[in-house]
N, C-alpha and C positions, 0 to 999 in steps of 0.2 A: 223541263226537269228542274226541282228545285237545286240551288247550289248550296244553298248553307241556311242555317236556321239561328237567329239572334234572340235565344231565351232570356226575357226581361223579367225583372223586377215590378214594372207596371209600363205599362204603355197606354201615352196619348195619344191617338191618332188624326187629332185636329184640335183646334181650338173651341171647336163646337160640342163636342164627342169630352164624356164623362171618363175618368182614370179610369184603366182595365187593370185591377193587379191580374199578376201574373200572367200577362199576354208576353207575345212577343213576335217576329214577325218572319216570313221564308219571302228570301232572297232568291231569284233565277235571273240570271246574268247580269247581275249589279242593280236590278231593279226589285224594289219592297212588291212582292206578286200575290201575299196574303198576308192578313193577321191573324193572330188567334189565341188562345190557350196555350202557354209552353206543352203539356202535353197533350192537347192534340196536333198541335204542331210535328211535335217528336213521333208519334202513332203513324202520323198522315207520310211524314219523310225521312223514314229509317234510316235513308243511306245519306243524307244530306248531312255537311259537315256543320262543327254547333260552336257556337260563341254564346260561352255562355255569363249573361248581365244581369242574374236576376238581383243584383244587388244595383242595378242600376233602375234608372228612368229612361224609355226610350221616348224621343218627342220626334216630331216631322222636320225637319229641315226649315231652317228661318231663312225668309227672304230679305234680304237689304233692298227697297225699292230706291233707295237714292242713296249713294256716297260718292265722293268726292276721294279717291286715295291716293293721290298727289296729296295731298291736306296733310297727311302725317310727315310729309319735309317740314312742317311752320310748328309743331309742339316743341314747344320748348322756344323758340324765338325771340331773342329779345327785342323789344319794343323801347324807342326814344319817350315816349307819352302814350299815354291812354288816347286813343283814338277819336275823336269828335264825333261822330256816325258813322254807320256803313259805307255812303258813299268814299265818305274821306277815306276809311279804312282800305277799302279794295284801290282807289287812285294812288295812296302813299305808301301804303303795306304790300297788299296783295301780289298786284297787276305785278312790281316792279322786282319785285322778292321772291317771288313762288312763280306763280304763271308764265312771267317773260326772260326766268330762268333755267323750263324743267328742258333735260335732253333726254336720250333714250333710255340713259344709264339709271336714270334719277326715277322715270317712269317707271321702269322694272325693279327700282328696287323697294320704292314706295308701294306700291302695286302687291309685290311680294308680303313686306309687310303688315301693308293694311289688310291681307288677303288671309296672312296668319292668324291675325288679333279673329276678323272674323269666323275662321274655322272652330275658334277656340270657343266661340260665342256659342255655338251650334249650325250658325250659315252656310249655306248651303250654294247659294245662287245672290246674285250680287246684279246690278243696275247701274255701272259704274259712269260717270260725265266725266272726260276728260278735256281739260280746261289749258291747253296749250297752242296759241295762236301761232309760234314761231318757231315751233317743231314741223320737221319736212314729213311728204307723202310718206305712208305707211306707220304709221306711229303706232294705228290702232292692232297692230300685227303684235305691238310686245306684249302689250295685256293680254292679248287674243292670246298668245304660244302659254303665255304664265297659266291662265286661267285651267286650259287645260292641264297642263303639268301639272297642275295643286288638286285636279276632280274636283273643279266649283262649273257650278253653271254661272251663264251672264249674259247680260247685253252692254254690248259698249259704245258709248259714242263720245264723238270729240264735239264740241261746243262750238258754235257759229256764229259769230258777232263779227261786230266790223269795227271794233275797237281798234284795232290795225290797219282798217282801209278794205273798201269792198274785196279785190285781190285777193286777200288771205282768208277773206269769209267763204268765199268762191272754192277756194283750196279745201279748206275744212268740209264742206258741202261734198266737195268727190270726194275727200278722205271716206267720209262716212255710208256713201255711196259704194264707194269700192271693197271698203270691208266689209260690208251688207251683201254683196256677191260674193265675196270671199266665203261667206259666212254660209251660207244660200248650196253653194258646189260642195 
């Protein structure tokens, strides 16, 4: 049974797929389950309740296939000098500033943040790397609780180097293992 009907202004229904004006789309239990005509839409599901956007643009949910949102702690950051390269950048800046500084607190709130900016974009689903060597087991559990609380989809992983010594690579590797069964149940 449809749950509600979202009468649009026009809808795109991919990036492939030419403007529909006046489409818009019936919802059954939080999932888009048809497009169509605003009125045949309305014809087809009398009883369903209506949100109505015909002033709007409906488009399909964007994916972020890669971000970083830790990263939003360093806008604004000041900087002693302009950087000499990449490398230099992440050994002087990065590593010692951001990365071998984040805790749980910092996680969740960047996380939060950057999760907001997205929402706002249209995002929908997110691919997030999370870049913290010397944060303890279960890290990926804050993003993981956030992600849901905000209704984003995602994958998340924590980053595996041994910029700290095989040990902590080792860590990271069942971090992401373990939340991968977390994830899995």
């Amino acid at each position: 049974m449809v749950d509600q009907l979202v009468l649009g202004g026009a809808l795109l229904p991919s990036a492939c797929s030419s403007l529909r004006t006046g489409w818009g789309v019936a919802i059954q239990r939080g999932v888009v389950c048809e497009i169509g005509l605003n009125e045949q839409l309305e014809s087809r599901y009398p009883e369903a309740a209506r949100l109505d956007a015909r002033d709007l643009l409906i488009l399909p949910g964007f994916v972020d296939s890669h971000v970083h949102t830790y990263g939003v702690l360093a806008h604004g950051m000041p900087m002693r000098a302009a950087p000499t390269g990449f490398e230099a950048f992440l050994k002087d800046v990065w590593w010692p500033q951001v990365e071998d500084r984040l805790d749980r607190q910092m996680v969740l709130a960047s996380f939060r943040l950057s999760c907001a900016r997205l929402i706002c974009s249209g995002v929908t689903s997110v691919c997030d790397v999370l870049e913290a060597p010397l944060i303890p087991e279960g890290i990926l559990d804050v993003p993981g609780r956030a992600l849901a609380d905000l209704g984003l989809r995602g994958a998340l992983s924590l980053e595996v180097s041994e910029r700290h010594g095989p040990s902590l690579a080792q860590r990271a590797l069942r971090e992401n293992v373990r939340f991968a069964r977390v994830c899995r149940a």
